[in-house]
ZAMARGU-4260 file (C-alpha; in steps of 0.2 Angstrom, whole numbers, plus 5000, padded with zeros to 4 digits):
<rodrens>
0) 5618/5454/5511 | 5602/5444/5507 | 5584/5445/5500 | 5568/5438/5509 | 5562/5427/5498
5) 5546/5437/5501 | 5554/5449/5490 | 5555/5440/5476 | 5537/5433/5474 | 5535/5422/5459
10) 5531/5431/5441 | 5514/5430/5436 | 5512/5420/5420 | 5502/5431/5409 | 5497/5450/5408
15) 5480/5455/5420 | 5475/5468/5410 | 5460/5466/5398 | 5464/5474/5383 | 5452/5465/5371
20) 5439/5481/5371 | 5455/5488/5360 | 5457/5473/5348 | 5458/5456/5350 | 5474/5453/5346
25) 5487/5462/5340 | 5490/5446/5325 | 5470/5449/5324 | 5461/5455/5308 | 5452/5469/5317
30) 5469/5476/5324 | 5475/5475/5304 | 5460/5481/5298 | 5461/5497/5310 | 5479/5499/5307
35) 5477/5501/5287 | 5461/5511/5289 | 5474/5523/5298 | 5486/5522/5284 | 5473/5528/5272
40) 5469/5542/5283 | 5486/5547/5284 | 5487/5547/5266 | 5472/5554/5260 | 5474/5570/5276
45) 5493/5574/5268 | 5489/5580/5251 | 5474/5590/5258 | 5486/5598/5272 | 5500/5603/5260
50) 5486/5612/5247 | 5479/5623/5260 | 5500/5628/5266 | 5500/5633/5247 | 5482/5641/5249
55) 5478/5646/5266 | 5465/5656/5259 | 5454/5642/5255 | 5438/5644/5259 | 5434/5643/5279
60) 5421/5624/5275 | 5437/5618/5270 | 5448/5622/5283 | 5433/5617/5296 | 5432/5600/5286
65) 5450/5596/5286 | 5452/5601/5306 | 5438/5589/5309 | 5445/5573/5299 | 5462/5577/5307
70) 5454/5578/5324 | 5446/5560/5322 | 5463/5554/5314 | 5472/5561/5331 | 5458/5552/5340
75) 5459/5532/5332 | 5480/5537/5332 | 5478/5538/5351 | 5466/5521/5351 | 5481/5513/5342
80) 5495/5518/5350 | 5489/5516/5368 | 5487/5498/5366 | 5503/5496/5358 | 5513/5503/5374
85) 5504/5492/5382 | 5508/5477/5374 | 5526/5482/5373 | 5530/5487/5391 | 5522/5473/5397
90) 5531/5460/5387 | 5547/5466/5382 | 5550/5447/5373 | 5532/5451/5362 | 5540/5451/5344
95) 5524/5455/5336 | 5520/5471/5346 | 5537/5473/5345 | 5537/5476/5326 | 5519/5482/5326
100) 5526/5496/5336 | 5540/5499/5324 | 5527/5501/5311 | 5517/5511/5321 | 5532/5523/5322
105) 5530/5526/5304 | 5512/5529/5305 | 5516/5542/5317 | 5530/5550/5307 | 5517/5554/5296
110) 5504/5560/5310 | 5517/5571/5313 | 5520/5578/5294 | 5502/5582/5295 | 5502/5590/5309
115) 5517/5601/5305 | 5509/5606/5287 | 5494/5612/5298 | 5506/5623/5307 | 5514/5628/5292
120) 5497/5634/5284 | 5491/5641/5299 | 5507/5652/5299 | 5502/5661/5283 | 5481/5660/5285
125) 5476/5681/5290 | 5470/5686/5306 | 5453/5690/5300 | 5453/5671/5290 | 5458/5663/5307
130) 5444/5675/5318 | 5432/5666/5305 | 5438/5648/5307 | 5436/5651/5325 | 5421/5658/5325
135) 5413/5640/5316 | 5401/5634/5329 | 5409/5616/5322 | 5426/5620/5331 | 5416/5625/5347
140) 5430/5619/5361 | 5445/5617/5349 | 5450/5636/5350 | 5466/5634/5359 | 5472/5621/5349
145) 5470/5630/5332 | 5478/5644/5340 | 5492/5633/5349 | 5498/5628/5332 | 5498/5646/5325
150) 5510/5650/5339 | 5521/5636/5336 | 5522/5639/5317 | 5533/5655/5324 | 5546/5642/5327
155) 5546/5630/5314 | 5556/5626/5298 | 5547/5626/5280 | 5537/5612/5276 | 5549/5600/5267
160) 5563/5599/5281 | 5548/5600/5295 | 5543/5583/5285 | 5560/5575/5284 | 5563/5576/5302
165) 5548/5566/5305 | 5553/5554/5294 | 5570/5554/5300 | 5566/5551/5319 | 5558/5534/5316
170) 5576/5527/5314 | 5585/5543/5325 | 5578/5548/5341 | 5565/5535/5341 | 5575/5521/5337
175) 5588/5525/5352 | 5573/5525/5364 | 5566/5511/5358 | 5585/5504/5360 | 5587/5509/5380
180) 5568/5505/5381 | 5572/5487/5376 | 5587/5486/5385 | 5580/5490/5399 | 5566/5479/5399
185) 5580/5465/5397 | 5593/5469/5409 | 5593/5460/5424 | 5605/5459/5442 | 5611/5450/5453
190) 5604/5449/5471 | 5608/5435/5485 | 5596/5427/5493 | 5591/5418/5511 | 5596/5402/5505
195) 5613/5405/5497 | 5608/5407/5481 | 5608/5420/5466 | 5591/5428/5460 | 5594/5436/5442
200) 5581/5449/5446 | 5574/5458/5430 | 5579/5479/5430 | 5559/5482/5432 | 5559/5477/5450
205) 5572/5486/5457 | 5564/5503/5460 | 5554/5493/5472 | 5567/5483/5480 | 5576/5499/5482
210) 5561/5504/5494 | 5563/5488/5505 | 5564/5490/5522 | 5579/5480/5524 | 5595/5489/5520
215) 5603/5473/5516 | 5589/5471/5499 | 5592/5491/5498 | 5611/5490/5495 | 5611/5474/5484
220) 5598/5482/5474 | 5607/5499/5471 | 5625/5489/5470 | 5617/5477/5458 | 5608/5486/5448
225) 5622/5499/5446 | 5635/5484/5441 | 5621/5480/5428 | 5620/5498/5422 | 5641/5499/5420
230) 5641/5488/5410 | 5630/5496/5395 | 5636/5514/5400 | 5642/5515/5384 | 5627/5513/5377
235) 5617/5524/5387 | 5630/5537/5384 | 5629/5535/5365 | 5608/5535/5366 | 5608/5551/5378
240) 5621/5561/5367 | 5609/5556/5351 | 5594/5560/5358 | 5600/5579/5362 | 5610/5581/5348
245) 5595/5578/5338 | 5584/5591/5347 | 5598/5602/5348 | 5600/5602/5328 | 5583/5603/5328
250) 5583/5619/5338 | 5596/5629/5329 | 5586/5627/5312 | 5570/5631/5320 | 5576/5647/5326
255) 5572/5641/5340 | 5585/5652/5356 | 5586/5642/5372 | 5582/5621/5373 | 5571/5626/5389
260) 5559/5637/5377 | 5553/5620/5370 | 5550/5611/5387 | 5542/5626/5392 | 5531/5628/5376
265) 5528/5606/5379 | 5522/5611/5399 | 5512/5625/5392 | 5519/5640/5401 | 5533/5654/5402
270) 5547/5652/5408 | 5546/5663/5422 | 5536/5652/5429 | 5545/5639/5430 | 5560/5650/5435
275) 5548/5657/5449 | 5545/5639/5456 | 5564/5633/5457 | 5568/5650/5465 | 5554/5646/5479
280) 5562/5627/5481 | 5580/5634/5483 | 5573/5647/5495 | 5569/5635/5505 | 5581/5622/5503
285) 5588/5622/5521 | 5569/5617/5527 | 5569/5606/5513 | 5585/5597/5518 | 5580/5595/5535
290) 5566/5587/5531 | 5579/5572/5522 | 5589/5572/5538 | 5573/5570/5547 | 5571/5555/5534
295) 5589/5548/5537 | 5588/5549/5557 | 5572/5540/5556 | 5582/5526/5547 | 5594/5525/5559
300) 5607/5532/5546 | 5618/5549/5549 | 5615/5555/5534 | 5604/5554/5518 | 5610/5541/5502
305) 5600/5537/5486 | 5601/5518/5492 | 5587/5523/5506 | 5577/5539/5495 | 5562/5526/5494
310) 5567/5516/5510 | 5553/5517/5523 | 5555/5522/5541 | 5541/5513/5549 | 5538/5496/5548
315) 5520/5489/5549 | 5518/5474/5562 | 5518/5456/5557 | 5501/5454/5561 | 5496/5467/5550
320) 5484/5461/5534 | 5497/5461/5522 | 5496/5474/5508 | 5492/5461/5493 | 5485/5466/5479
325) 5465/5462/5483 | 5470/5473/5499 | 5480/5487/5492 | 5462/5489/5480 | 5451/5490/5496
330) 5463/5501/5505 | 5464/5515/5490 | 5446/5512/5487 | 5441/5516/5503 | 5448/5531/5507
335) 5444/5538/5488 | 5425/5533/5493 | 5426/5541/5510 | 5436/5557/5504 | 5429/5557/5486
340) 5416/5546/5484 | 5414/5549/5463 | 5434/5546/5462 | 5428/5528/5470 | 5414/5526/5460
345) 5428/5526/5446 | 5440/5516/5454 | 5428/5502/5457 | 5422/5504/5441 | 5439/5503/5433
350) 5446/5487/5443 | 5428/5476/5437 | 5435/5481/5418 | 5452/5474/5421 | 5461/5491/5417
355) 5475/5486/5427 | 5492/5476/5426 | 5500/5474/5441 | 5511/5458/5444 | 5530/5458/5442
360) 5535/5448/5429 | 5550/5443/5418 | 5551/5453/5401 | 5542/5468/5411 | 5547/5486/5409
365) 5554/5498/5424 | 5541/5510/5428 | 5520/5515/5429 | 5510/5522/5417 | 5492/5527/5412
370) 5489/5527/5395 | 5470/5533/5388 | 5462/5531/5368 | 5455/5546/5365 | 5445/5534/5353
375) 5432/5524/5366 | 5436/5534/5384 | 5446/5520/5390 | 5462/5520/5401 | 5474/5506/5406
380) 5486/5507/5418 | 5502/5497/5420 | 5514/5496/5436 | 5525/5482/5444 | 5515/5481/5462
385) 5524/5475/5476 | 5514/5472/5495 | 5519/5490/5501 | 5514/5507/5504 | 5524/5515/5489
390) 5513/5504/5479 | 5496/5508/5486 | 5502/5525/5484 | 5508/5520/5466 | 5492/5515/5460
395) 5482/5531/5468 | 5495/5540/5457 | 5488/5528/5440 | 5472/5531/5445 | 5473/5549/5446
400) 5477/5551/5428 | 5462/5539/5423 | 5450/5549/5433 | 5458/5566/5423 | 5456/5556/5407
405) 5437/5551/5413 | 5432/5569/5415 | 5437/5575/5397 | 5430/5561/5391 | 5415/5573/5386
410) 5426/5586/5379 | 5430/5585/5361 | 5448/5576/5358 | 5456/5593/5352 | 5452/5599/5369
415) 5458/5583/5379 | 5477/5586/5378 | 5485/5591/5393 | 5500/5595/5397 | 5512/5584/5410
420) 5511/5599/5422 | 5492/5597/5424 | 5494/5578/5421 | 5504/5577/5437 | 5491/5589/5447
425) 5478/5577/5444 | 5488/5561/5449 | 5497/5568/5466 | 5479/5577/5472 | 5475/5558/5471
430) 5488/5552/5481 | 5485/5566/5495 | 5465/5559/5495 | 5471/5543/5497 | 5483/5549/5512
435) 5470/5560/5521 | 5456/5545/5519 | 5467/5533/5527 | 5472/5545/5541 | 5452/5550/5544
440) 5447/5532/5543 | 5443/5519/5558 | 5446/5506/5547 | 5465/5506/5548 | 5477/5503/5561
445) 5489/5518/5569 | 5503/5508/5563 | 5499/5508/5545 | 5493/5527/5547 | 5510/5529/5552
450) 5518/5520/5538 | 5507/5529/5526 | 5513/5547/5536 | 5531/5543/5531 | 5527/5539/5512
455) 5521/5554/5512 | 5536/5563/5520 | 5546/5552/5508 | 5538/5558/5493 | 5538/5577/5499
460) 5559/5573/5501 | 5561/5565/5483 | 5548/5579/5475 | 5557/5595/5482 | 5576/5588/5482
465) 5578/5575/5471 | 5568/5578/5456 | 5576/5595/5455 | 5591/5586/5454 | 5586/5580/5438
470) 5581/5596/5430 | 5597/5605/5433 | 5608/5588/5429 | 5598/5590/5412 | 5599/5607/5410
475) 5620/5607/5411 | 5619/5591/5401 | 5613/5601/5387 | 5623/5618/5390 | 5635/5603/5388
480) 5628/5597/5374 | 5629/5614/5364 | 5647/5609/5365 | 5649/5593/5359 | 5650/5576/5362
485) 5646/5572/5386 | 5656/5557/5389 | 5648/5545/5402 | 5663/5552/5417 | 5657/5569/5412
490) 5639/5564/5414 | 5644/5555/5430 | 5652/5569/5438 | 5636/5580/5432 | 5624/5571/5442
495) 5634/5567/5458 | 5638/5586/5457 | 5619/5593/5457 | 5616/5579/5467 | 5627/5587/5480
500) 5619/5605/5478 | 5601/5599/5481 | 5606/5591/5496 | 5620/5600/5503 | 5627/5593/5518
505) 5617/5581/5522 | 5620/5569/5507 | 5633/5556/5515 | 5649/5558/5507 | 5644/5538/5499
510) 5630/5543/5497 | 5627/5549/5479 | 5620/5538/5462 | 5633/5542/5450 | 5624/5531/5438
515) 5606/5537/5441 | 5608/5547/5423 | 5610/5530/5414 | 5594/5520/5425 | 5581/5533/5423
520) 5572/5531/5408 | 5564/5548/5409 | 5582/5555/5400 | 5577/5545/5386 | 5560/5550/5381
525) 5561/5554/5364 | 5545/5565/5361 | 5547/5573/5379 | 5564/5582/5385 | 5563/5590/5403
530) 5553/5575/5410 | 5553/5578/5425 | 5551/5594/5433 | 5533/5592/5429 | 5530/5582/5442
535) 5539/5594/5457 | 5525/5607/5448 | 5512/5597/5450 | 5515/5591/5468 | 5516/5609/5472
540) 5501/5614/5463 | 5491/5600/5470 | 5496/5604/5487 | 5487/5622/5483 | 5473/5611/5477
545) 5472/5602/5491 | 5475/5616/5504 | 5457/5623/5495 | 5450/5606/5499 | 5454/5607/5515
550) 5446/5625/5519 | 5432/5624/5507 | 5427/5603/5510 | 5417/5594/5499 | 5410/5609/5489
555) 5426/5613/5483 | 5429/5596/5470 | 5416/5601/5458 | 5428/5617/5454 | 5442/5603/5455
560) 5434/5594/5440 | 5432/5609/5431 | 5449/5614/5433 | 5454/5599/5425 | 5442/5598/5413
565) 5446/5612/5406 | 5468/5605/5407 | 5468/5605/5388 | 5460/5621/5384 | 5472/5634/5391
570) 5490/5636/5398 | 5495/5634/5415 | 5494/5652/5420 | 5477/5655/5415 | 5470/5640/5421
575) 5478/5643/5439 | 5473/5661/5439 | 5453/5658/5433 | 5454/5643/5447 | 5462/5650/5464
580) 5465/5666/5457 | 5484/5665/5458 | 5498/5670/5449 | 5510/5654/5448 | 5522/5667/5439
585) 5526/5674/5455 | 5539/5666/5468 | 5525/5668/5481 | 5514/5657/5477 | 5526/5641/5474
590) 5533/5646/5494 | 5514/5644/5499 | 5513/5629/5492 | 5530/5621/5501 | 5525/5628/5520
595) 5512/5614/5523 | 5529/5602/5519 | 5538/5610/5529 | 5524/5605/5543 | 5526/5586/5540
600) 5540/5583/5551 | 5529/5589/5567 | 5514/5580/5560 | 5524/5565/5558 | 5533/5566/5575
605) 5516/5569/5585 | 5506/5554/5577 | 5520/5542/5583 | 5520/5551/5598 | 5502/5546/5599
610) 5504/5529/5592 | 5517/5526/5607 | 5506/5530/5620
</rodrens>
């Protein structure tokens, strides 16, 4: 069991992102000076908040006036705290970010006092004061929010306690994030190498290793990564059971009556919706699982394990140009110019302003991520690229959200915040551009069209089987919860067992991840619970995109940038209905969305049919 050394490229010495049109520095004076403008802000927006939850009467001017200060506040809070999860994913070891982001926790605590004493005016303002707020021609475009935060205050403590919970989660749920985040980011594993010796290879790199096309990299990577992972399960257990405890105490004094209500309210839409999308997936489970044996057979194995979930099927020759990252760039840039030619206007764009960090390193966090100031329009983007597929398809994904972020950069900011549901639309509508381009192109080979055709099977598999997995693992974690204290053997047999009602029968009997629960971060986001079914949502919501791009061509992407133009201006329902005009709450429309899955295993099997010959 051995790694090619071409897996284990050297580390690049420094970050390649350029984040001096942020600040300079994060030791810099114009970095201090911003942050302790912000400070002011915060303090001089409290008192004003908290007279107008004792006097929601106040006269409209100052209501507008305080909306507007709290709006640019929002916007330069954005600016700051996008640079910092830069800094801090991308060097774990940076103590200055480190504590900078400690201290930004603080700051937004307090954001988060202000916005809840907006909430708790809002709750007592009268329907005829709030049709006059909304009627201010200076609000033009922040309707739904103003009315967002009305509805919340429905389900929100008084003012005081709303107040010391913010204050509370810098060293609560906060703190056990930033704890796994930093354990993470430190935690490294063991894998052998061709020459004998041991690589200590840093957690970051191991979903990527996990998507070798050597079994032998595969099974170190899953057998040492998981040994790593043993070893802190206490702590992870400890972390998880805080973090829902929390939101679970939380709940009970908001009146709040089922933890799915919040994720729901956080994805902007009903439950029925979201029960309406899971019923269409387990209605077609057993295409869906033949899809993973499909997977499996391709690999040569009997039957489907979470060692080989990211493994591809087809290899591209040696003679191939290798997949670097100058090439992965051209190749994604390419097909977005040819399918999308403003989406490669942007990309190109993007890469000569150095928005990107890409090369594995030591100290690096697991994951990708696009992070946007709603302060200057920018976006960065951070990932751990490897010379794959996965990763070309990776950074279509990043780019995606940048592209999303790029068309609101004319709305106002109140109008800019988008749910994960619609988030995800934008970045898998990417990756199917980037998919279609390549297959429509002359300018790649058969065999990397193949290649690209199985990723794409692959993610249709880990969207529609395994990320349900997570959902329902989480969702009996927290009925768990209610109860008390999950120890690590429950949590264990937990995942294993939805593990093995996702993928019935054709999961080998090995072939579960007992630990997945403690190595994906998503469980422990602290300011998002439910993580992850907005991606299966917006895979399938993006496939009814696409399948409108398909009939309607090029005509249709100017409705597609007003869909997601419009993302933080509505909920999920109404935004669907007044762009295809269909009813997402409705079963129906999610099983339209799986059929054209359900045809990649012909597609897949033709093209290398025609590749053969």
């Amino acid at each position: 069991m051995v790694l090619d050394k071409r897996a284990v490229r050297g580390f690049a010495s420094r970050m390649d992102w350029d984040l001096t049109s942020f600040f300079p520095a994060v030791v810099s004076a114009e970095f201090r000076d911003f942050r302790e403008a912000l400070e002011r802000q915060a303090g001089a927006l409290r008192p004003r908040v908290e007279a107008l939850a004792l006097d929601p009467a106040a006269d409209v001017d100052v209501w507008v006036r305080l909306l507007l200060d709290l709006e640019d506040f929002r916007a330069r809070l954005s600016h700051l705290g996008a640079y910092l999860s830069c800094l801090t994913a991308a060097d774990t070891a940076d103590e200055a970010a480190t504590t900078e982001e400690s201290a930004f926790s603080a700051l937004r605590a307090d954001a988060e006092t202000i916005g809840e004493g907006l909430v708790a005016a809002l709750r007592r303002v009268s329907a005829d004061r709030l049709d006059a707020l909304l009627g201010d021609k200076r609000l033009e475009g922040a309707e739904f929010y103003v009315c967002e935060a009305k509805r919340l205050s429905a389900h929100r403590m008084d003012l005081p306690r709303e107040a010391l919970s913010a204050a509370l989660s810098v060293n609560g749920t906060k703190a056990w994030n930033q704890l796994y985040s930093r354990l993470s980011g430190d935690l490294t594993f063991a894998v052998p190498s061709a020459d004998g010796t041991v690589e200590r290879v840093p957690m970051a790199r191991r979903a990527n290793l996990l998507a070798s096309p050597d079994r032998a990299v595969r099974e170190a990577a899953f057998t040492g990564g998981n040994e790593a992972w043993a070893g802190y399960e206490s702590v992870c257990e400890r972390a998880l059971n805080a973090i829902a405890g929390a939101r679970l105490t939380l709940d009970r004094e908001r009146g709040v009556e089922h933890f799915l209500d919040n994720a729901c309210r956080g994805a902007r839409l009903r439950r029925e919706t979201l029960d309406a999308m899971f019923t269409a997936i387990n209605d077609a489970a057993p295409a869906l699982r033949a899809l993973g044996a499909y997977r499996a057979q391709l690999l040569g194995e009997p039957h489907v394990s979470y060692r080989d979930l990211a493994a591809p099927a087809f290899i591209e020759p040696e003679n191939e140009p290798p997949l670097e990252w100058d090439a992965g760039c051209r190749l994604v840039g390419d097909a977005f110019a040819s399918a999308y030619p403003a989406l490669g206007a942007f990309f190109r764009e993007s890469l000569e302003a150095r928005w990107y960090d890409h090369s594995p390193r030591r100290n690096k966090r697991p994951g990708g991520f696009c992070t946007t100031s709603r302060f200057n329009g920018e976006s960065r983007v951070y990932m751990s690229y490897e010379a794959d597929l996965g990763s070309v398809l990776t950074l279509a994904h990043e780019v995606g959200h940048a592209w999303h972020s790029r068309l609101l950069r004319e709305v106002r900011p109140f109008a800019s915040g988008y749910p994960m549901t619609l988030a995800e639309s934008a970045s898998t509508f990417a990756e199917m551009i980037l998919v279609e381009g390549v297959l429509e192109s002359d300018a790649f080979s058969a065999d990397r069209k193949l290649a690209l055709l199985d990723t794409d099977l692959r993610r249709a598999v880990i969207f529609t089987l395994e990320l349900p997995v997570r959902f329902y693992f989480e969702k009996r974690f927290y009925e768990d919860r209610r109860k008390g204290f999950v120890p690590a053997r429950r949590l264990r047999e937990l995942m294993v067992a939805e593990q093995k009602r996702s993928f019935g029968d054709v999961l080998g009997e090995d072939g579960a991840d007992p630990l997945f629960w403690a190595s994906k971060q998503h469980f422990y986001a602290d300011a998002v619970m439910f993580y992850n079914f907005p991606y299966t949502f917006g895979y399938l919501l993006s496939q009814s995109l696409f399948a409108r791009f398909r009939e309607e061509g090029s005509s249709f992407l100017g409705e597609y940038e007003r869909f997601l133009a419009h993302s933080g201006q509505m909920n999920c329902e109404d935004l669907v209905r007044g762009t295809l005009g269909e009813a997402i709450d409705e079963p129906a429309f999610w099983s339209r969305a799986l059929r054209p899955l359900e045809e990649l295993r012909g597609r897949l099997a033709a093209f290398s049919t025609r590749c053969a010959g």
